[in-house]
VEXKOLRO-263778 format. One record per residue (C-alpha): x, y, z; residue in one letter. Coordinates in steps of 0.5 Angstrom, whole numbers, plus 500, padded with zeros to 3 digits. Example, Ala and Ser with C-alpha at 12.3 -4.5 7.8 and 13.67 -1.06 7.14 Angstrom:
> xx|yy|zz|aa
> 525|491|516|A .
> 527|498|514|S .
This chain:
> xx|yy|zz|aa
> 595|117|135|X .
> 596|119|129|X .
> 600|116|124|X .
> 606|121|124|X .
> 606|119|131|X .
> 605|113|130|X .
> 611|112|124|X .
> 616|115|130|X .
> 614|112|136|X .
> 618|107|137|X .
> 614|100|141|X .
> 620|099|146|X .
> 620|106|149|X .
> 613|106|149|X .
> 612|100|154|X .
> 609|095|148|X .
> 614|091|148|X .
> 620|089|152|X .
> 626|085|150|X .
> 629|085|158|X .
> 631|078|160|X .
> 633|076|167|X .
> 640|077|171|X .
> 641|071|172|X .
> 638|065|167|X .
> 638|070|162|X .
> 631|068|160|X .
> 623|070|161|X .
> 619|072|168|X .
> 614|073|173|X .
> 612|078|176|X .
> 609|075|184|X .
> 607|078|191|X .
> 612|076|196|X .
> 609|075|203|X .
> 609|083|204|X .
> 606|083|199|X .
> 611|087|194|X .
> 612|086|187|X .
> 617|081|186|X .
> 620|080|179|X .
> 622|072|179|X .
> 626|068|173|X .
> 621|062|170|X .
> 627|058|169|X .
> 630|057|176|X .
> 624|061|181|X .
> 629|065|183|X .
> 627|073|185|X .
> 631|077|180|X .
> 633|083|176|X .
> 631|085|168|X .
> 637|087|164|X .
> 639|088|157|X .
> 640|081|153|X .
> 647|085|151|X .
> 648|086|159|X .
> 646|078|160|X .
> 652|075|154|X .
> 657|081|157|X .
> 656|079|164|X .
> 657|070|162|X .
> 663|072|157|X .
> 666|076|164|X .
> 664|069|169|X .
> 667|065|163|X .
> 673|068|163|X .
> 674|068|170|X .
> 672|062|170|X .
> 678|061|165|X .
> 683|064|169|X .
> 682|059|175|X .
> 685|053|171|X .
């Protein structure tokens, strides 16, 4: 890579990094084989199998579950 290249790539869409967090802890996770030998995303902090979102999408989805909450009382 050159240092061009290098100067305008950017590390989060070429794969180095990833700020993803799990859909339902928001927190890191492990990637395991299930008993059909998938690949399954599993959160580190419930051991739940999940998805990987965006930490925006996370915050946004837990205001939308507090106001609902909100509206119940």
């Amino acid at each position: 890579m050159t240092y061009d290249n290098y100067k305008l790539s950017n590390p989060q869409d070429d794969g180095w990094t990833s700020d993803e967090v799990t859909s339902c802890c928001g927190d890191e996770c492990e990637k395991i084989e299930d008993e059909n030998c998938e690949l399954q995303i599993v959160c580190i902090a419930c051991g739940y199998y999940c998805d990987m979102i965006e930490p925006h999408e996370y915050e946004e989805r837990q205001r939308e579950k507090y106001a609902e909450m909100k509206e119940d009382y």
